[in-house]
SESE-822668 format. One record per residue (C-alpha): residue number from 1; y, x, z. Coordinates in Angstrom, 2 decimals. Example, Ala and Ser with C-alpha at 12.3 -4.5 7.8 and 13.67 -1.06 7.14 Angstrom:
BEGIN
NODE   nr    north     east       up
NODE    1    -4.50    12.30     7.80
NODE    2    -1.06    13.67     7.14
***
This chain:
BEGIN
NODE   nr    north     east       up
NODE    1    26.25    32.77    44.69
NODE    2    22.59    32.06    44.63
NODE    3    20.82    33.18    40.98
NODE    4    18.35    30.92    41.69
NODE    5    20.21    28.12    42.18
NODE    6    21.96    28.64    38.46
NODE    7    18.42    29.30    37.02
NODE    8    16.32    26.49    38.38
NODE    9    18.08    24.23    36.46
NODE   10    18.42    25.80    33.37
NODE   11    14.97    26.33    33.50
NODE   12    13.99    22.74    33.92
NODE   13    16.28    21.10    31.22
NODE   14    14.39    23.73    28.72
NODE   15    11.19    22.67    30.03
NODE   16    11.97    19.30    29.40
NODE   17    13.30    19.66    25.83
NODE   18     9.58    21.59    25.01
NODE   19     7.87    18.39    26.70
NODE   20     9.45    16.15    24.48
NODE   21     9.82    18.25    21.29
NODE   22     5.61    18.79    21.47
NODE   23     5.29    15.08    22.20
NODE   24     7.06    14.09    19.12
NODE   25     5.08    17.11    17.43
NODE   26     1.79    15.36    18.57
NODE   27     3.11    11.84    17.78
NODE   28     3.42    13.14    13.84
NODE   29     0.06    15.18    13.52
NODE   30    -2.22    12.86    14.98
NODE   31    -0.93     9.69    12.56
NODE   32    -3.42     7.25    12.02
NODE   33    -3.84     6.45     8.24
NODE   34    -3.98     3.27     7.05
NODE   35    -7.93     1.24     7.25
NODE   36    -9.25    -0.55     4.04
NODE   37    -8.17    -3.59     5.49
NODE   38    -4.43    -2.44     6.06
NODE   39    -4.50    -0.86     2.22
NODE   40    -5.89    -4.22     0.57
NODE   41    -3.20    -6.48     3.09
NODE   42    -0.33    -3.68     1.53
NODE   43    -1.30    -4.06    -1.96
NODE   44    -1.20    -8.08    -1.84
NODE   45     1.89    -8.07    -0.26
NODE   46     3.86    -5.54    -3.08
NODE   47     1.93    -7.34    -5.90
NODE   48     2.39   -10.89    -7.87
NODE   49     1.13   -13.98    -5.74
NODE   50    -0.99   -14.45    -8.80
NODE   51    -3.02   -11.74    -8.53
NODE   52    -5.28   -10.86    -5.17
NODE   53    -7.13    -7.93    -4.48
NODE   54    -9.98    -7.85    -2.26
NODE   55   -12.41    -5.48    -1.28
NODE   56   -16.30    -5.94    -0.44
NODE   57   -18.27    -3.36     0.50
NODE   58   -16.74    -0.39    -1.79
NODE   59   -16.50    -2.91    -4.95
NODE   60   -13.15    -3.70    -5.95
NODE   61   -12.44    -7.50    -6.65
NODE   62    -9.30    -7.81    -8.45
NODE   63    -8.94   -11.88    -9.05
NODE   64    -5.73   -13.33   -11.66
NODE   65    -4.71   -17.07   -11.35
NODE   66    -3.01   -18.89   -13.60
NODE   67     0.08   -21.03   -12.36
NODE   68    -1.60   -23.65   -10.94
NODE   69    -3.42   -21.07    -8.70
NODE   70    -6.76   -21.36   -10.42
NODE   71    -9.04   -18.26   -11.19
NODE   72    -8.14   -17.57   -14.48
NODE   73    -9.86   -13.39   -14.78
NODE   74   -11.84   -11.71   -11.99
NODE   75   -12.59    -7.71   -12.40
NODE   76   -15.22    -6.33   -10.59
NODE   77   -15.58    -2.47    -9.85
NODE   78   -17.47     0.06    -7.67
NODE   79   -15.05     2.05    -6.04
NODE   80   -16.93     5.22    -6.58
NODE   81   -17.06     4.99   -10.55
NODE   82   -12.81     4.84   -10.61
NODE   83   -11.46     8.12   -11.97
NODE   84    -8.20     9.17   -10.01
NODE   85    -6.87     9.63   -13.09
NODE   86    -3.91     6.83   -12.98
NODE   87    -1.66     5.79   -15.65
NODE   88     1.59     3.78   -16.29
NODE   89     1.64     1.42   -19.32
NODE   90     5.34     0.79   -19.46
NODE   91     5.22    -1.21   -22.38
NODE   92     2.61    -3.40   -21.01
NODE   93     3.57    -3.45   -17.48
NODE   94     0.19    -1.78   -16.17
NODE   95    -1.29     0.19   -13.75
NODE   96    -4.66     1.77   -15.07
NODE   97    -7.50     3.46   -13.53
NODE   98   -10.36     4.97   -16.00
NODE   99   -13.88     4.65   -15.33
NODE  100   -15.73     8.38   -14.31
NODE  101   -16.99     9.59   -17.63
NODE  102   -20.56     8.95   -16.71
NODE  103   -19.62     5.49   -16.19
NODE  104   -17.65     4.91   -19.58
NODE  105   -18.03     0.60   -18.66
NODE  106   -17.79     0.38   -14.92
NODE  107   -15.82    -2.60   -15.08
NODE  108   -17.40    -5.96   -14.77
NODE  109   -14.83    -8.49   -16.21
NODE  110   -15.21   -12.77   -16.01
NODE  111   -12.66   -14.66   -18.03
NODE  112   -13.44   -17.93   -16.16
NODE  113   -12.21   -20.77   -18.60
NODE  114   -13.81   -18.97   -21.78
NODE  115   -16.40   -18.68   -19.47
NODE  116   -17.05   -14.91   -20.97
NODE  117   -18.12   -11.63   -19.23
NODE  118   -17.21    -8.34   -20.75
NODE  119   -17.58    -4.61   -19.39
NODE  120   -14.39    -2.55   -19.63
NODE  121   -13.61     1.12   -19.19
NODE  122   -10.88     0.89   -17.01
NODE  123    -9.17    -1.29   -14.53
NODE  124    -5.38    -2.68   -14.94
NODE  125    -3.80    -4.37   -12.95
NODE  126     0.03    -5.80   -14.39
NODE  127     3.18    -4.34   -12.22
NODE  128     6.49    -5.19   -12.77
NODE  129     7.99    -1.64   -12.94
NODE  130     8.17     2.52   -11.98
NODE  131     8.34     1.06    -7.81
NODE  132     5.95    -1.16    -8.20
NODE  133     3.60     1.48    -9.79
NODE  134     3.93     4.13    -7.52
NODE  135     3.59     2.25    -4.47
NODE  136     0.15     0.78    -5.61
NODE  137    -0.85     3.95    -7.21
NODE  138    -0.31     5.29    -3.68
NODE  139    -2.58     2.44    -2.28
NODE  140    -5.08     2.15    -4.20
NODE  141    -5.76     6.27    -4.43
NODE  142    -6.25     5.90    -0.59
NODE  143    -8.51     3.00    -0.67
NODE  144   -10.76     4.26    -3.57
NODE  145   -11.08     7.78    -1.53
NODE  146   -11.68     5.72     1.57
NODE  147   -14.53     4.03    -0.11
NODE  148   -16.17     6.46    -2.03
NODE  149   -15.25     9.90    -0.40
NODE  150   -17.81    11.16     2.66
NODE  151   -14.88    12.88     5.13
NODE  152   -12.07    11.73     4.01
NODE  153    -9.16    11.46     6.44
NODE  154    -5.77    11.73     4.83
NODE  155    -2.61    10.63     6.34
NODE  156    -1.40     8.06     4.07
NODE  157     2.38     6.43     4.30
NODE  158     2.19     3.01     2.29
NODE  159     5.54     2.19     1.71
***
């Protein structure tokens, strides 16, 4: 009987298996993370209809209607002056992102029909629980680090 004949093909089916395990290898460490646009489309889709989030440039538009789908609150916010500092308001339903401390008032809020414009400290945005929380949490982190952080490249799963 011929060793190499019994070899060969035990060599082969190994070689194979190490072709495809360090193409699935490469497949999960070169993951593309999600683009601003991708984040803001995600975050629409998990929140209210009534509420729309938008981004221009790195400020943060974050637009409420009321049932008849007109503007009823806009908040405005540079990316950059967000704190990463999130917080669940259970009793209110909210997710809440402080302003940096040496921007105590960074947000820029319009109630339309009062027609009144206030600064705020922080950003909140209603959610309807835990889920709902952590997925935007998860969103928005990304999108305020893709804005405002020079190098950033995390792989981010929005689920």
């Amino acid at each position: 009987m011929n060793r190499s004949a019994f070899i060969l093909p035990l060599l082969k089916g190994k070689l194979l298996r190490l072709i495809i395990l360090m193409n699935l290898f490469s497949l999960f460490s070169y993951s593309q993370s999600p683009d601003k646009k991708e984040t803001v489309e995600f975050m629409n889709k998990v929140l209210d209809e009534k509420i729309r989030i938008e981004l221009k440039g790195a400020t943060l538009i974050v637009t409420f209607y009321d049932d008849e789908m007109k503007v009823v609150r806009e908040d405005k916010v540079p990316t950059p002056d967000l704190d990463l500092t999130f917080t669940y308001e259970e009793d209110a339903g909210l997710l809440c992102v402080p302003c940096m401390n040496d921007q105590p008032e960074c947000v820029t809020r319009v109630l339309t029909l009062q027609k009144i414009k206030r600064r705020y400290g922080r950003l909140s945005i209603p959610v309807k629980d835990q889920d709902e929380y952590a997925s935007l949490r998860n969103a928005l982190d990304h999108l305020i680090r893709t804005t405002s952080e020079n190098g950033y490249k995390e792989a981010v799963i929005l689920d």
